[in-house]
DSSP file (Angstrom, degrees, kcal/mol; ACC not computed):
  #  RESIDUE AA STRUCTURE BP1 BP2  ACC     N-H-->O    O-->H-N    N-H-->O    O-->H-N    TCO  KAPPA ALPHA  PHI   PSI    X-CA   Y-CA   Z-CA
    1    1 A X    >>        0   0    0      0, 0.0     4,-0.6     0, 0.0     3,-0.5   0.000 360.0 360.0 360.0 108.0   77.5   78.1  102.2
    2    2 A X  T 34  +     0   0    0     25,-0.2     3,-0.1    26,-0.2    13,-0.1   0.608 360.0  54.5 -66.5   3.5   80.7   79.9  101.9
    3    3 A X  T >4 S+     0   0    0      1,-0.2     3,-4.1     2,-0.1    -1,-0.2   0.844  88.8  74.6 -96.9  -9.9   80.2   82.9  101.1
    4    4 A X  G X4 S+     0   0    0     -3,-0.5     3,-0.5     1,-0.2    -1,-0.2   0.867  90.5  70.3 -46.6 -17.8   77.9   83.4  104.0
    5    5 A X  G >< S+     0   0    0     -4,-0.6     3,-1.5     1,-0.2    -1,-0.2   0.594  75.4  88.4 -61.7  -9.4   81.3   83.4  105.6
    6    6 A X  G <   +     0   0    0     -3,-4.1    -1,-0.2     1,-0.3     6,-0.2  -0.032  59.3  85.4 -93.6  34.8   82.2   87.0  103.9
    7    7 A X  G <  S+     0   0    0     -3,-0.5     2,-0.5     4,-0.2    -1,-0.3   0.552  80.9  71.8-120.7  12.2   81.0   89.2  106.5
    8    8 A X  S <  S-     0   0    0     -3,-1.5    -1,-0.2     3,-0.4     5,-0.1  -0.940  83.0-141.3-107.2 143.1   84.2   88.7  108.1
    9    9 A X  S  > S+     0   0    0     -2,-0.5     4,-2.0     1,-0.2     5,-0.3   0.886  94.7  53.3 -52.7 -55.3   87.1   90.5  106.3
   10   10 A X  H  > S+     0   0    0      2,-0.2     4,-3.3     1,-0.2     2,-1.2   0.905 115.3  35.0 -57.2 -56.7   89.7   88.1  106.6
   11   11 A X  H  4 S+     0   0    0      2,-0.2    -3,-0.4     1,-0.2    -1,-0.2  -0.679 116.4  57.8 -71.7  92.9   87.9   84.7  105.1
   12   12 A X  H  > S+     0   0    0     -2,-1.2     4,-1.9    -6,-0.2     5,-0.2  -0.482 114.3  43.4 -65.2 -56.7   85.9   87.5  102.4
   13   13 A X  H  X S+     0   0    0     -4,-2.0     4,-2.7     1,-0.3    -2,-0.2   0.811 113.9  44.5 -46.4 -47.5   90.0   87.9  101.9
   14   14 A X  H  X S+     0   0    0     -4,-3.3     4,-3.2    -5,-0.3    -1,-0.3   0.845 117.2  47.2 -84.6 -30.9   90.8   84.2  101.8
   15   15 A X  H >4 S+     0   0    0     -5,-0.4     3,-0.5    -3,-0.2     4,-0.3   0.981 111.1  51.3 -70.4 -76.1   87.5   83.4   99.3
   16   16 A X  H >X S+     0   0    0     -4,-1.9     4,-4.4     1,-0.3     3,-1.3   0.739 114.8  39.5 -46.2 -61.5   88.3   86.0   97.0
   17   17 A X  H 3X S+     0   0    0     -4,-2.7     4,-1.4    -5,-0.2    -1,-0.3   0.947 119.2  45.7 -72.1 -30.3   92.0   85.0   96.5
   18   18 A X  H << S+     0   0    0     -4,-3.2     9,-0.3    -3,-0.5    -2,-0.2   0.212 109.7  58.0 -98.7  36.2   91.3   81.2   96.5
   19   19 A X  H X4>S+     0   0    0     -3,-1.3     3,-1.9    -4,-0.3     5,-0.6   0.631 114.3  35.4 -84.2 -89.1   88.4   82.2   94.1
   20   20 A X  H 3<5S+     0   0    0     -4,-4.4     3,-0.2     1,-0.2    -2,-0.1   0.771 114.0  62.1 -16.1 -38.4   91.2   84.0   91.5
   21   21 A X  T 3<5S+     0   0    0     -4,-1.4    -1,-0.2    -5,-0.2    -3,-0.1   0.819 102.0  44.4 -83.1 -34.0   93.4   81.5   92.3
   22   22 A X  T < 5S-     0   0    0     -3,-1.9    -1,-0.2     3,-0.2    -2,-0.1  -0.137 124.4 -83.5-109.6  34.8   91.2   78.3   91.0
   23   23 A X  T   5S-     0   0    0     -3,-0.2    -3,-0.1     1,-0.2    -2,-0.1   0.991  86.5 -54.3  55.9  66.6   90.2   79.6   87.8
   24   24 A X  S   <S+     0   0    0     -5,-0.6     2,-0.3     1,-0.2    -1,-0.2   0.733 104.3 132.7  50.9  52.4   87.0   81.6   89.3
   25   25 A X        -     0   0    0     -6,-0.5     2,-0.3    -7,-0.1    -3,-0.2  -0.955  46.1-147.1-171.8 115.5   85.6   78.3   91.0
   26   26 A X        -     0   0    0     -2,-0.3    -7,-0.1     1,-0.1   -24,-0.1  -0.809  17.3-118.6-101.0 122.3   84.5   78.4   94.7
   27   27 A X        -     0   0    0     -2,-0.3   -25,-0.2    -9,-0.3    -1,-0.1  -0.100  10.6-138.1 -70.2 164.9   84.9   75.4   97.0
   28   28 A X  S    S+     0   0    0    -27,-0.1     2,-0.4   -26,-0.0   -26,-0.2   0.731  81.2  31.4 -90.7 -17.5   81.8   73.9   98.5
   29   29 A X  S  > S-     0   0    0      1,-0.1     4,-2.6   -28,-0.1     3,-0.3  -0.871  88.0-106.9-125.6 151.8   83.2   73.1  102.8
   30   30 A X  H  > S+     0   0    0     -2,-0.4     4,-2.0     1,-0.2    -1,-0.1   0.708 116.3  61.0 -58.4 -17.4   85.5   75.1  104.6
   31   31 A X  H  > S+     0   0    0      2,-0.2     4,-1.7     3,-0.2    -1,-0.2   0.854  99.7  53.7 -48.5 -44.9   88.1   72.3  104.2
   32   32 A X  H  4 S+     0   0    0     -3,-0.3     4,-0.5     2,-0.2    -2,-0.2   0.858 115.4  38.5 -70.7 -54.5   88.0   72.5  100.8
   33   33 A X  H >X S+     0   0    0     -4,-2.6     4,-3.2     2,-0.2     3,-0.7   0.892 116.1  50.4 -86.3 -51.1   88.7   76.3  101.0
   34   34 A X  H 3X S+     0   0    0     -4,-2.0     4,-1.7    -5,-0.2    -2,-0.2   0.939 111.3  51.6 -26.3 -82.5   91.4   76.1  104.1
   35   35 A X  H 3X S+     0   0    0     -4,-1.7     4,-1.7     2,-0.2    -2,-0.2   0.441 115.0  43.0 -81.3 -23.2   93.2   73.2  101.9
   36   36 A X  H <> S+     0   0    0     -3,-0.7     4,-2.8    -4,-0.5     5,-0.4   0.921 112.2  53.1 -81.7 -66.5   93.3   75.8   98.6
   37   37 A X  H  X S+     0   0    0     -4,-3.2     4,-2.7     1,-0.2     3,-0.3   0.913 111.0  43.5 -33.8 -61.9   94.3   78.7  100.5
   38   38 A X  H  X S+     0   0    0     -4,-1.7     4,-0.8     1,-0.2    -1,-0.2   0.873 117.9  44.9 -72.6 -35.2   97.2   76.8  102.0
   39   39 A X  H  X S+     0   0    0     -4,-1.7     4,-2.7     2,-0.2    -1,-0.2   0.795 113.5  49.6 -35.0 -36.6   98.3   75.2   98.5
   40   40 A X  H  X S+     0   0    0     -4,-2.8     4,-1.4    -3,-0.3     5,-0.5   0.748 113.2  49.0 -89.9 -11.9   97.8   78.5   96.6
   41   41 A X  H  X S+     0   0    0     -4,-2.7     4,-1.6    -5,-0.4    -1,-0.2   0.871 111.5  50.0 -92.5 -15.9  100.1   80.3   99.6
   42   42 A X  H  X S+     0   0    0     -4,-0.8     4,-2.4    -5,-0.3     5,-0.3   0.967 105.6  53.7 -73.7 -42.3  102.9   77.7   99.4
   43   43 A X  H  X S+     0   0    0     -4,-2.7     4,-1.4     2,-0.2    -1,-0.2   0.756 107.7  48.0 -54.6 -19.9  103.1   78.0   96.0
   44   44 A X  H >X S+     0   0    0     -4,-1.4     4,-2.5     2,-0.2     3,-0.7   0.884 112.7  55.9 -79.7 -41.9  103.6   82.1   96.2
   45   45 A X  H 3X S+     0   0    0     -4,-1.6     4,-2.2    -5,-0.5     3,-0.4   0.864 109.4  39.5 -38.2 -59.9  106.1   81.1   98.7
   46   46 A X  H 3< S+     0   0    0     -4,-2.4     9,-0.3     1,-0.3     7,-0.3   0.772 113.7  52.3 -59.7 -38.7  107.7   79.0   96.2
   47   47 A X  H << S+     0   0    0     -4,-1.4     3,-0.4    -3,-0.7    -1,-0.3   0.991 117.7  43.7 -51.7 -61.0  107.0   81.9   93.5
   48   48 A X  H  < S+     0   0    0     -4,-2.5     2,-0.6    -3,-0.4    -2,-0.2   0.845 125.4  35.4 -58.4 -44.7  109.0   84.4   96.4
   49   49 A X  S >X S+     0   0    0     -4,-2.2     4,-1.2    -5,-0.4     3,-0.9  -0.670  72.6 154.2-103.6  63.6  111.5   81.8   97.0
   50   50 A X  T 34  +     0   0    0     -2,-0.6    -1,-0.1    -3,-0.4    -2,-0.1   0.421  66.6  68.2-106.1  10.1  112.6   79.7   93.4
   51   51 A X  T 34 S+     0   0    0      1,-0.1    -1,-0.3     3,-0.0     3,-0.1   0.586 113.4  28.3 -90.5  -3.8  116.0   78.6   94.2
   52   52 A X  T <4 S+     0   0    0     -3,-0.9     2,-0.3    -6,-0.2    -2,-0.2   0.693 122.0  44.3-121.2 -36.0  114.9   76.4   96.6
   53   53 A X     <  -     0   0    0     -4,-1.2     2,-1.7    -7,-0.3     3,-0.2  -0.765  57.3-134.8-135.5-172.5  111.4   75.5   95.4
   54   54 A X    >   -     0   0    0     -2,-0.3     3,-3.6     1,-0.2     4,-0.2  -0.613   6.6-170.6-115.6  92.9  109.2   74.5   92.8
   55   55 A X  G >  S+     0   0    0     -2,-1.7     3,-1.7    -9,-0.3    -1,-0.2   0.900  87.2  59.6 -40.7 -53.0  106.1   76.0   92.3
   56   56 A X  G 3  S+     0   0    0      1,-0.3    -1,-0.3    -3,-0.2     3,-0.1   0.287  99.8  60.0 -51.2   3.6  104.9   73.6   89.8
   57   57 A X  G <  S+     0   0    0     -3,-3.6     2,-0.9     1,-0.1    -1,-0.3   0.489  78.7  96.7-114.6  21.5  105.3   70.8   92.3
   58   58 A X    <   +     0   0    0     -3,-1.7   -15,-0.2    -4,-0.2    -1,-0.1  -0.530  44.2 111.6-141.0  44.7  102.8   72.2   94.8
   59   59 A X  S    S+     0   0    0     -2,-0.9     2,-0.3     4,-0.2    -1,-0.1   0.075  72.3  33.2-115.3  31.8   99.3   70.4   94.1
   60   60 A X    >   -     0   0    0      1,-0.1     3,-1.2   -21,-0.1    -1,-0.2  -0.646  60.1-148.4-172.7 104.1   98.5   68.1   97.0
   61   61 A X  T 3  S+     0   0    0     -2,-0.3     3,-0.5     1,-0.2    -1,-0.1   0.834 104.4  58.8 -61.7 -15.0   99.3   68.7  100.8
   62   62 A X  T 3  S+     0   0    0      1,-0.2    -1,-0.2    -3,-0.1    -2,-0.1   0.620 114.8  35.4 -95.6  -1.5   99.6   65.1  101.2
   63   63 A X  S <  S+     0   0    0     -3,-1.2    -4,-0.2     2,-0.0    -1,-0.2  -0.103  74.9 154.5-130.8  56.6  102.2   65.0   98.6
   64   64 A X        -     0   0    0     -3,-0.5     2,-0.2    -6,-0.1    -6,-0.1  -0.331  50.4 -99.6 -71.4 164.9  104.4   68.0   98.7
   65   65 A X    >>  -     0   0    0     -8,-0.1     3,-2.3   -11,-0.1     4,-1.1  -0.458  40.7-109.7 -70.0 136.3  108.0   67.9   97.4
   66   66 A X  H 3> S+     0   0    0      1,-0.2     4,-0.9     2,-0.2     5,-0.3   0.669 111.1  63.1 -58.9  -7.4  110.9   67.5  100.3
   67   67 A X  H 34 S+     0   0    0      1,-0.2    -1,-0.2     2,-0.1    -3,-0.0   0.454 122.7  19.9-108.4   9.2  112.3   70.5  100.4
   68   68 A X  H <4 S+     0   0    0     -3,-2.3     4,-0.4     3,-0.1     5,-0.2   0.289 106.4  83.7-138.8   8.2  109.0   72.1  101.6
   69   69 A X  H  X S+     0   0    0     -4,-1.1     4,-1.3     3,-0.1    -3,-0.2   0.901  96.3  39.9 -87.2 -45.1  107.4   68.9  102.9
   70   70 A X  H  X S+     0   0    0     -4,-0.9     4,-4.7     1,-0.2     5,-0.4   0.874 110.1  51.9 -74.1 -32.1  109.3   69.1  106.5
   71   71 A X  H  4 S+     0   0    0     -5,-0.3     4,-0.3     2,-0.2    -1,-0.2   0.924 113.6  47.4 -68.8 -15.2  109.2   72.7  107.4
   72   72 A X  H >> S+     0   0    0     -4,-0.4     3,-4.9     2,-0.2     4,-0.7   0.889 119.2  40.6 -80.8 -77.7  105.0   72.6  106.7
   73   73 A X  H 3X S+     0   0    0     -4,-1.3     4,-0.7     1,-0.3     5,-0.2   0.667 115.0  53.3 -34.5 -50.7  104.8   69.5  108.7
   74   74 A X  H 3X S+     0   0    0     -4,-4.7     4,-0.8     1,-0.2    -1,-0.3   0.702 114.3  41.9 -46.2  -9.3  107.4   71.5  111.0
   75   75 A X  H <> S+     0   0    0     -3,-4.9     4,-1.4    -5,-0.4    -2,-0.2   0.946 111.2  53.9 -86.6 -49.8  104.9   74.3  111.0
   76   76 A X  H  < S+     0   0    0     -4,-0.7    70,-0.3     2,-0.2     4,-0.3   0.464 111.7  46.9 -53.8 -18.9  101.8   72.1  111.5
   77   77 A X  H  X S+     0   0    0     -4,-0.7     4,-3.0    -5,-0.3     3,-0.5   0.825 114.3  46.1-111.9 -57.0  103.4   70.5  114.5
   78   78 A X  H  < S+     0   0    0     -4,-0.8     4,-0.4     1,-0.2    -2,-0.2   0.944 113.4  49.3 -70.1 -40.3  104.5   74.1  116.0
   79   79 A X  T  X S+     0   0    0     -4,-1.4     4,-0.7    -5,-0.2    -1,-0.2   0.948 111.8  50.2 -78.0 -12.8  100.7   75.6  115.3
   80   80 A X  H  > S+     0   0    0     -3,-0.5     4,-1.6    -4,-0.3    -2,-0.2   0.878 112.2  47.0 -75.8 -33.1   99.2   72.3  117.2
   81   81 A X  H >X S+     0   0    0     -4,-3.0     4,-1.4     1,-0.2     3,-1.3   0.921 114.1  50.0 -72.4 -84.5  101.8   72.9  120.4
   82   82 A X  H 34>S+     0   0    0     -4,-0.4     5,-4.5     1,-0.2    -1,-0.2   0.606 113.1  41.9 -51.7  -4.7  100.7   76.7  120.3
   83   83 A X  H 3<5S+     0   0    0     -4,-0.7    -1,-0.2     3,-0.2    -2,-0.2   0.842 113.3  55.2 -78.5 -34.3   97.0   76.0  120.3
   84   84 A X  H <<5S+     0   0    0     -4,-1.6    -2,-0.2    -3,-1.3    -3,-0.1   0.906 123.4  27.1 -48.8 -58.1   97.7   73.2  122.9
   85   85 A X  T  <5S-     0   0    0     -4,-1.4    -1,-0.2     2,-0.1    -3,-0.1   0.141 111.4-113.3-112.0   7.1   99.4   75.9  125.0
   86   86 A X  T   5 +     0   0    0     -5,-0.4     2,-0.5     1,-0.2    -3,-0.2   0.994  63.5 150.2  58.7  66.3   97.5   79.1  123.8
   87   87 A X      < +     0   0    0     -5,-4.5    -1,-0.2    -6,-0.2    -2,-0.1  -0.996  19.5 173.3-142.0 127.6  100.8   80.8  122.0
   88   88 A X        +     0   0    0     -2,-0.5     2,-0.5     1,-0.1    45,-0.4   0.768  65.1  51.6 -90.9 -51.2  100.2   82.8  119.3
   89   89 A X        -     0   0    0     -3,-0.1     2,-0.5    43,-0.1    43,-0.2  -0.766  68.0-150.6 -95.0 100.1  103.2   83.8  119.0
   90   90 A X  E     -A  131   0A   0     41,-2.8    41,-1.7    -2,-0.5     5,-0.1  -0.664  19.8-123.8-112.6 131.1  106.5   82.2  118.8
   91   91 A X  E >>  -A  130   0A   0     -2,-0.5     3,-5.1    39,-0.2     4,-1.6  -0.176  24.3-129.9 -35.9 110.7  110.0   83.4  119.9
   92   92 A X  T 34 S+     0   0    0     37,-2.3    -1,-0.1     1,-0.3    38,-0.1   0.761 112.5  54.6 -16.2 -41.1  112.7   83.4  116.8
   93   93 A X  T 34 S+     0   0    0      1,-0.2    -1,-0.3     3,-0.0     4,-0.1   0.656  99.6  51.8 -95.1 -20.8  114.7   81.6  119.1
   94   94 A X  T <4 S+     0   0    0     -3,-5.1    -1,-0.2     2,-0.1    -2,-0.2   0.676  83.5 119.2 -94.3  -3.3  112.2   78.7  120.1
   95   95 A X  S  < S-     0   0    0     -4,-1.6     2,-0.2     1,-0.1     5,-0.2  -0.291  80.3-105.7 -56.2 119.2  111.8   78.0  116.0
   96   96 A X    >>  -     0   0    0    -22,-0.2     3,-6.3     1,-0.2     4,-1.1  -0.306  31.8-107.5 -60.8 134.4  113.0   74.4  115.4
   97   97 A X  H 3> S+     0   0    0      1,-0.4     4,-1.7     2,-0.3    -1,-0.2   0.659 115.3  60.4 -14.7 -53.4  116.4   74.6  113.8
   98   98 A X  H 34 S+     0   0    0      1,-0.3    -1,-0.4     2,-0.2    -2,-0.1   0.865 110.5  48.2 -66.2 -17.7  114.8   73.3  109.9
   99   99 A X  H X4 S+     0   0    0     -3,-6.3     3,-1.8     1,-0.2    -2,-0.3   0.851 104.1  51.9-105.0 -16.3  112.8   76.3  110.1
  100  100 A X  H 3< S+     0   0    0     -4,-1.1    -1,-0.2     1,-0.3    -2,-0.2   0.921 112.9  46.3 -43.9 -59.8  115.2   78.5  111.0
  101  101 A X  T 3< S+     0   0    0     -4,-1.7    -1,-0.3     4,-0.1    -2,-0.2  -0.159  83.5 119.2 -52.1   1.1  117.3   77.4  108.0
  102  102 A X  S X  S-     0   0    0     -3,-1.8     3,-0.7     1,-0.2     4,-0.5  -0.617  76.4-123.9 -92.5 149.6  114.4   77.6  105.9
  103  103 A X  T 3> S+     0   0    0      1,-0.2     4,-0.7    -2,-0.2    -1,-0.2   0.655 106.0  66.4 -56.4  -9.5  115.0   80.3  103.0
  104  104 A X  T 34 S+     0   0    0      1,-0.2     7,-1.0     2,-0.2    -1,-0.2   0.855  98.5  55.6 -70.4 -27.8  112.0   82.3  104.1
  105  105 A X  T <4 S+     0   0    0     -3,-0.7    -1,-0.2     1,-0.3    -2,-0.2   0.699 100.0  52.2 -78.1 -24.8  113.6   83.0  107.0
  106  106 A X  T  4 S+     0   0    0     -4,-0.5    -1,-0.3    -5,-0.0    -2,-0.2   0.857  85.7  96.9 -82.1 -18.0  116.4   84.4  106.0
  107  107 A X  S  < S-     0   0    0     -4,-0.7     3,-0.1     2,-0.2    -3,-0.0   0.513  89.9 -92.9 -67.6-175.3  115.4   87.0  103.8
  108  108 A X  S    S+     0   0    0      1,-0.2     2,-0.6     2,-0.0    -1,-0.0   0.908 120.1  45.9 -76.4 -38.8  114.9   90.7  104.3
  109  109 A X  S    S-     0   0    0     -5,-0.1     2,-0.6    10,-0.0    -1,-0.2  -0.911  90.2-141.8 -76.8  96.6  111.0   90.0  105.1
  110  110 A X        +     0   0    0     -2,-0.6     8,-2.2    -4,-0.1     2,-0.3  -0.685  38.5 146.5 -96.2 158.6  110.9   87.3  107.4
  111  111 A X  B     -B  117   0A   0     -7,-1.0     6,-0.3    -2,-0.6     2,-0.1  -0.705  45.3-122.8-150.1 161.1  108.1   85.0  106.7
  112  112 A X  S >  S-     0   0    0      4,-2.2     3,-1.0    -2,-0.3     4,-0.5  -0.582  77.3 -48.9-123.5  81.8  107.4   81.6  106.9
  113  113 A X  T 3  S-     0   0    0      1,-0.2   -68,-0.2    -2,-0.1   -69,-0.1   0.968 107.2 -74.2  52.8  55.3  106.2   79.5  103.5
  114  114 A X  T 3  S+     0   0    0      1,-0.2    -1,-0.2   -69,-0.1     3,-0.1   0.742 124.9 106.2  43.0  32.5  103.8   82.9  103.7
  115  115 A X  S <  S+     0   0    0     -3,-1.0    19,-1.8     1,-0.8     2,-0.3   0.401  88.5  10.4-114.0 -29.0  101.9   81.1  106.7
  116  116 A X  E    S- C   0 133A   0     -4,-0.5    -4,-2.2    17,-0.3    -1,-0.8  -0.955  71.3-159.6-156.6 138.9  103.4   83.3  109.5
  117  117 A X  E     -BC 111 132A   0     15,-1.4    15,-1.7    -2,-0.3    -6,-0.3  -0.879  16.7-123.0-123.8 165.3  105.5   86.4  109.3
  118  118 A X  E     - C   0 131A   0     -8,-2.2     2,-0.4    -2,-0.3    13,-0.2  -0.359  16.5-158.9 -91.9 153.0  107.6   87.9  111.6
  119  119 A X  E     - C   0 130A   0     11,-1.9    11,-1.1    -2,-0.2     2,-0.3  -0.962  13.6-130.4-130.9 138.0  107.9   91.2  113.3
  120  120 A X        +     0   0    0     -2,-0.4     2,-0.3     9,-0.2     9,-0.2  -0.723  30.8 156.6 -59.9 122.8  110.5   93.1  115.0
  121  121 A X        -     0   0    0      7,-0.5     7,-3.6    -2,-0.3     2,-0.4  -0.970  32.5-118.1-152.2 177.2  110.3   94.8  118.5
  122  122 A X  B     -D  127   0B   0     -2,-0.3     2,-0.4     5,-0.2     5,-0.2  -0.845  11.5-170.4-121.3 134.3  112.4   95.9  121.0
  123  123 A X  S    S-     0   0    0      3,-2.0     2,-0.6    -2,-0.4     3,-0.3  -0.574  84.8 -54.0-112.3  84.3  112.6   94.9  125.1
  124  124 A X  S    S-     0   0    0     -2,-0.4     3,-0.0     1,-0.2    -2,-0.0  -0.820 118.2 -18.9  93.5 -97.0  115.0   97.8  125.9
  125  125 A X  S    S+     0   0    0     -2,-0.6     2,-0.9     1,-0.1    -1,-0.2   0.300 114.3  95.2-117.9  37.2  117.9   97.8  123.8
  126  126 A X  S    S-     0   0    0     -3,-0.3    -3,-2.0     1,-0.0     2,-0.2  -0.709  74.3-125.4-101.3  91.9  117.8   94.4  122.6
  127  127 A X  B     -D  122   0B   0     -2,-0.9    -5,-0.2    -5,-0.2     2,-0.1  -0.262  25.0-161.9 -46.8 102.4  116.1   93.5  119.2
  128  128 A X        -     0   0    0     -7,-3.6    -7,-0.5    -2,-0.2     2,-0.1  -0.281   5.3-168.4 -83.4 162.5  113.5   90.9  119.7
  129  129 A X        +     0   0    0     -9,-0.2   -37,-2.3    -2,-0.1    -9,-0.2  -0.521  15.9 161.2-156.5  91.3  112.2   88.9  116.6
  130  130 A X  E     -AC  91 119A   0    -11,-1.1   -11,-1.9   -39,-0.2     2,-0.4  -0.514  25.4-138.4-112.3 176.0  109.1   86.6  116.8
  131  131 A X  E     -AC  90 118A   0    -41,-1.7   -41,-2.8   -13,-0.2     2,-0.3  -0.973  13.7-173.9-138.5 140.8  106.5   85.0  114.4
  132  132 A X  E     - C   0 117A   0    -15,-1.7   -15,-1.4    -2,-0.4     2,-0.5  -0.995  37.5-100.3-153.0 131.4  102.7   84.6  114.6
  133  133 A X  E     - C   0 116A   0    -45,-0.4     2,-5.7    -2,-0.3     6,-0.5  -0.481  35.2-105.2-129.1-172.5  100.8   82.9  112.5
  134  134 A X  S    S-     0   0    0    -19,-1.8     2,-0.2    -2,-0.5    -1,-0.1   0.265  96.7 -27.1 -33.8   5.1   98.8   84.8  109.5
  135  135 A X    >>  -     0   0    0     -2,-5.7     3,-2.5   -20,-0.2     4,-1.5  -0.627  66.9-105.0 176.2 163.2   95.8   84.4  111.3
  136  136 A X  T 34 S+     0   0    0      1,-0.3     4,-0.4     2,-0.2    -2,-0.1   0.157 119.8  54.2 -91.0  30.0   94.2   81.8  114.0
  137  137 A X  T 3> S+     0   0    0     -2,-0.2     4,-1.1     2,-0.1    -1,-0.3   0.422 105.4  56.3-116.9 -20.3   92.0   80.1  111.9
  138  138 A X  H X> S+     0   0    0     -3,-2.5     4,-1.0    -5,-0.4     3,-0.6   0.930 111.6  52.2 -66.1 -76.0   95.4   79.4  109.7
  139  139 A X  H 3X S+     0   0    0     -4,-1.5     4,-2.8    -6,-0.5     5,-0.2   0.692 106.3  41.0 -21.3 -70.0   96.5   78.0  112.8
  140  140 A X  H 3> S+     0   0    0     -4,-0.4     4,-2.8     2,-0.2     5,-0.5   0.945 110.9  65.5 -71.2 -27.1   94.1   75.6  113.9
  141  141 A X  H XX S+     0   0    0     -4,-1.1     4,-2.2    -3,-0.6     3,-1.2   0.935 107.4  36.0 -46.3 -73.5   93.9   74.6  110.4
  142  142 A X  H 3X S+     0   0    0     -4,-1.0     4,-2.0     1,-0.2    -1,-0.2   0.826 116.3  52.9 -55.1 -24.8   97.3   73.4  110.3
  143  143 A X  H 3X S+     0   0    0     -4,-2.8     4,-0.9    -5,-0.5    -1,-0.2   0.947 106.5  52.3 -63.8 -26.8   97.2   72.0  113.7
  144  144 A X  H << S+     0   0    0     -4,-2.8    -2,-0.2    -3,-1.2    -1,-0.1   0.884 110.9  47.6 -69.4 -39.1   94.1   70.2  112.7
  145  145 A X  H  < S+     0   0    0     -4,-2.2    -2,-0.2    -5,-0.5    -3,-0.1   0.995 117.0  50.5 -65.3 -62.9   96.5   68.6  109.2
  146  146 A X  H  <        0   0    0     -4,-2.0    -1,-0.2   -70,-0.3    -2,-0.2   0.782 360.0 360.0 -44.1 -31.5   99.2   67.8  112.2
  147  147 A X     <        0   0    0     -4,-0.9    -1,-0.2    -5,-0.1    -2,-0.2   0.326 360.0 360.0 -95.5 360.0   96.6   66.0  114.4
């Protein structure tokens, strides 16, 4: 039953919005509800972002649009290597090149398709900039779609 799942915040958090999000209509397996969640957050990406993507194309992870179809896959491939290797977290600098380039990335917020944002810190006076993502159940979910 999912909502036995609601006595931790974050999936109470993830039901709730991909409750709203699917016209007040709850999936029955935790795939079901993983696989909503991660449609209804590409599509705000797409909302955040609309020169580059289409919200309105955004209804199937097995058929996304190209111009958001490689960086998820890139993304899925990068959260299956950090589970593989226990990395939450990944250096700006080791982000493959399309995601760099991605427009989430440039922005004042950086983010990634809303799956991982970024943070800022400092190792003395040098401004570090890494990305973790939005939680580690997002992760092995998309590592599970890479695998």
């Amino acid at each position: 039953d999912i909502l036995s799942l609601c006595y931790t915040p974050l999936n109470c958090a993830i039901i709730l919005y991909v409750y709203r999000q699917s016209e007040y209509v709850l999936p029955t397996t935790l795939t079901q509800l993983y696989t909503l969640y991660i449609l209804h957050t590409l599509k705000r990406s797409a909302e955040i972002h609309p020169k580059s993507l289409d919200p309105d194309t955004i209804k199937d992870l097995n058929q996304l649009s190209e111009p958001i179809k490689h960086p998820f896959e890139t993304l899925c491939e990068m959260a299956f290597d950090g589970l593989l290797e226990d990395q939450l977290g990944f250096d700006v600098s080791r982000l493959p090149l399309s995601l760099q380039q991605c427009p989430a990335v440039k922005g004042t917020k950086p983010e990634l398709l809303c799956l991982m944002s970024g943070s800022k810190s400092f190792e003395g006076l040098e401004k570090k900039l890494s990305y973790q993502f939005t939680h580690l159940t997002v992760q092995e979910y998309l590592a599970a779609w890479h695998a």
